[in-house]
C-alpha positions as CSV (number, residue, x, y, z in Angstrom):
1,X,47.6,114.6,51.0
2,X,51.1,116.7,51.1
3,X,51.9,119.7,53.0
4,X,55.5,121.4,52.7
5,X,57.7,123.8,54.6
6,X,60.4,126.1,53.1
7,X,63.5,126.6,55.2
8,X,66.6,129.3,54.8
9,X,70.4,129.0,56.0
10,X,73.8,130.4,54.4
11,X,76.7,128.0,54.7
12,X,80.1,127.8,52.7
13,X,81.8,124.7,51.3
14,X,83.8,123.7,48.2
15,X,83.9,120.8,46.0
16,X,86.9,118.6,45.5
17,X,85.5,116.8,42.4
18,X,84.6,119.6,40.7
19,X,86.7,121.2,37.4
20,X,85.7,124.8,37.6
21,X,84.8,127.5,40.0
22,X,83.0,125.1,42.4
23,X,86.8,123.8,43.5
24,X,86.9,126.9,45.6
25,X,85.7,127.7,48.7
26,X,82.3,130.1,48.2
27,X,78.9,130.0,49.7
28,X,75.2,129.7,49.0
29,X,72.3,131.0,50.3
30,X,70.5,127.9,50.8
31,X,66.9,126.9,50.9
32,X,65.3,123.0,51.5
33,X,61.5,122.7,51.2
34,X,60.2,119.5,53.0
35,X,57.4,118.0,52.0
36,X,55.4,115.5,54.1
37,X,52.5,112.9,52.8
38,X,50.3,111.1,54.5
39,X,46.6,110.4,55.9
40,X,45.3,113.0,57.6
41,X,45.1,112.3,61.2
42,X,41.6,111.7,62.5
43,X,42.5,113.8,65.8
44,X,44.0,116.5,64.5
45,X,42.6,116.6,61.1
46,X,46.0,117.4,59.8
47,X,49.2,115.8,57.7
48,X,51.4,116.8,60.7
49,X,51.9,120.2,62.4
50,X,53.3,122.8,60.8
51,X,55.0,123.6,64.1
52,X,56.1,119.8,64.6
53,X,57.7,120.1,60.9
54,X,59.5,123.3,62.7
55,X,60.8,121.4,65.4
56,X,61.9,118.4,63.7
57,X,63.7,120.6,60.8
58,X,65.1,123.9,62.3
59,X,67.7,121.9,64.5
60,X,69.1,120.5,61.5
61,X,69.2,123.7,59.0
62,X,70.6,125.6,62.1
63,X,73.1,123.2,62.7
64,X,74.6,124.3,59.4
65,X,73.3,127.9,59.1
66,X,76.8,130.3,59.2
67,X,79.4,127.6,58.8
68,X,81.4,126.2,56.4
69,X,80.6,122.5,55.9
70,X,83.6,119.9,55.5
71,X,84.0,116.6,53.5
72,X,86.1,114.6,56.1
73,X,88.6,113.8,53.5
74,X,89.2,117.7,52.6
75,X,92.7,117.7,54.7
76,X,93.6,120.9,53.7
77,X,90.5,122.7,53.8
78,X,89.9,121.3,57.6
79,X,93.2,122.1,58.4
80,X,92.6,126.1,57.4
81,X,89.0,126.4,59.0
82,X,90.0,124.9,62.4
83,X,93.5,127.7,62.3
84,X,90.6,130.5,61.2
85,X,89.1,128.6,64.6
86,X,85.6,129.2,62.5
87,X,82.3,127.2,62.5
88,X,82.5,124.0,60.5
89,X,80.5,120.9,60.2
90,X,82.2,117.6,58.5
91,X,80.6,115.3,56.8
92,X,81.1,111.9,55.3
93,X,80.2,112.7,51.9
94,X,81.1,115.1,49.7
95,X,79.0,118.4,49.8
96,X,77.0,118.3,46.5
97,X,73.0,119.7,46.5
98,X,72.4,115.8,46.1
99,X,74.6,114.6,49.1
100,X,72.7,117.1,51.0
101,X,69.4,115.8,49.9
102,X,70.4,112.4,51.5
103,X,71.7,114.3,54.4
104,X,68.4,115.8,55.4
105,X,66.5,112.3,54.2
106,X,68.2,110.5,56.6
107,X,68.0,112.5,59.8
108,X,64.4,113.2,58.5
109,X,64.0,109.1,58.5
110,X,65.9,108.6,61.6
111,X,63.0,110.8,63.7
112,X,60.2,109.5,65.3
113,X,57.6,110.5,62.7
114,X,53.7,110.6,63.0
115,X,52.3,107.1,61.9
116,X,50.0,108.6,59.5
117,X,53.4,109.6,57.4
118,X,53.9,107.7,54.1
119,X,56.5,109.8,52.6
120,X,59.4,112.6,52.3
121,X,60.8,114.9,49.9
122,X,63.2,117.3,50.2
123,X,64.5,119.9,47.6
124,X,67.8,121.6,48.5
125,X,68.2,125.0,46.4
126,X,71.2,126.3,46.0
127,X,70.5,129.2,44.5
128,X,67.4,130.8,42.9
129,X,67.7,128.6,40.0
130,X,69.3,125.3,40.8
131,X,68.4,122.6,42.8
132,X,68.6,119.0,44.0
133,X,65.9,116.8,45.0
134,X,64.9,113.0,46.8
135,X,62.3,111.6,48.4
136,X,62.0,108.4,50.4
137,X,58.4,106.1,51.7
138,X,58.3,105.3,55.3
């Protein structure tokens, strides 16, 4: 059995390894769906919780929701957020839909999830028409 929850948050970024327009800094108005498999759980006759998937998830999309995230090695692009003394989060990877994917995967895995869980996916959209997607078993 799978259940899901969609997710919303605008952030900025830029990519250094990109050619084109992507080089400069721009924002999305981001969406991650999470989906959760598993048994259903005799006692609650549920996957898991709707409202534990909104606990477990809106820390991290909030986290990120109105700043502009930061690969570590982007000297000059942390250098001009922290003199705009502006929100930014920096990372250790560099901000592709994919890297993201692994981003949210990984805090996801790092919680203390319902036994009954066998698996994650998450899909990061980036816009209405692109996106990036992973999933792991636990």
């Amino acid at each position: 059995m799978k259940i899901a929850k969609d997710f919303r948050w605008e952030m900025g970024h830029r990519l250094q390894c990109h050619k084109g327009k992507c080089y400069n800094l721009h924002g999305h108005s981001y969406s991650l769906n999470v989906e959760f498999e598993g048994h259903i759980n005799a006692s609650s006759n549920m996957v898991i919780d709707y409202f534990d998937v909104k606990d477990l998830i809106s820390p991290l999309v909030n986290e990120l929701d109105h700043t502009i995230i930061v690969w570590k090695q982007d000297n000059l692009l942390l250098e001009a957020m922290k003199k705009l003394n502006t929100n930014i989060v920096v990372v250790d990877f560099e901000t592709t839909a994919e890297n993201l994917c692994r981003y949210f995967l990984t805090k996801i895995e790092a919680a203390n999830l319902p036994q009954n869980i066998t698996g994650v996916k998450v899909r990061v959209c980036e816009t209405e028409n692109t996106y990036a997607e992973d999933s792991i078993k636990v």
